[in-house]
C-alpha positions in Angstrom: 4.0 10.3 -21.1 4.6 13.9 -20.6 2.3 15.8 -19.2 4.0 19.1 -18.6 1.4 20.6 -21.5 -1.9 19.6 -19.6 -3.3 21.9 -17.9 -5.1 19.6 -15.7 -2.0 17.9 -14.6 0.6 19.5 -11.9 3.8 17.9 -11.0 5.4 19.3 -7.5 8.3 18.0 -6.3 8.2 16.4 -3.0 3.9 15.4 -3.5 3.9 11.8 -4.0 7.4 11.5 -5.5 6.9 14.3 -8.0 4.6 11.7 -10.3 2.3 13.7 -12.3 -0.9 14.4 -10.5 -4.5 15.3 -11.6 -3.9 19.2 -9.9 -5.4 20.0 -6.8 -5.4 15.3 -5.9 -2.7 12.9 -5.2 -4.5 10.9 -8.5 -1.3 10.1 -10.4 -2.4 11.1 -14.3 -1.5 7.9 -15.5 -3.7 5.9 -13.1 -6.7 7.3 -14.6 -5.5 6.4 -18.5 -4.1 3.1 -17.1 -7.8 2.5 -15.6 -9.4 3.8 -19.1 -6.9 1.4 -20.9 -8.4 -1.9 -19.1 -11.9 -1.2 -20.0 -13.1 0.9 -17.1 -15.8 3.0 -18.5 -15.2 6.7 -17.5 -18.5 6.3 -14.8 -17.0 3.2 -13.2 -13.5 5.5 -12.9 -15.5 8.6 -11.7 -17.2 6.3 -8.6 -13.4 5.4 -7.8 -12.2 9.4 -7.7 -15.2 11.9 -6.8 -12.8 14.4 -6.6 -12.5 14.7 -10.1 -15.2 15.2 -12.9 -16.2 13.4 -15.4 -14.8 15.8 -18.1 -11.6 16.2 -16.2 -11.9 12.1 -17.0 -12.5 12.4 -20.5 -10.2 15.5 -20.9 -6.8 13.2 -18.9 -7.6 10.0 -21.4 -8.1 12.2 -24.6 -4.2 14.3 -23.4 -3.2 11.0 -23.4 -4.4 9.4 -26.2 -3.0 12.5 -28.7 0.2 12.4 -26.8 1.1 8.9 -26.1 4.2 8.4 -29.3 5.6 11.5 -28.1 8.9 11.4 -25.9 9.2 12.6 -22.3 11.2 15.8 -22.8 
């Protein structure tokens, strides 16, 4: 997935391996979709991660959603 284009996603080398986080956490990106993709309703994944909102939530899985047949550039 490449998530250079969201802008709720920051990659910094050297933070947790430079793995794409949700900015401002050390919540990989893809954790959240991965969680979304196993049936986790966006509540249940906003109980695991109060530092991030609910639209942040819905805002990571939709990215992901429209960008998922695209290649990592």
């Amino acid at each position: 997935m490449d998530w250079k284009e969201c802008d709720l996603v920051e990659i910094v080398a050297g933070k947790q391996g430079g793995v794409p986080l949700v900015k401002g956490t050390r919540i990989p990106a893809e954790q959240i979709v991965e969680e979304s993709e196993l049936g986790s309703p966006i509540e249940e994944i906003a109980d695991n991660y109060p530092s991030i909102t609910r639209e942040q939530i819905s805002r990571l899985i939709a990215y992901a959603d429209s960008h998922k047949s695209q290649p990592v550039r």
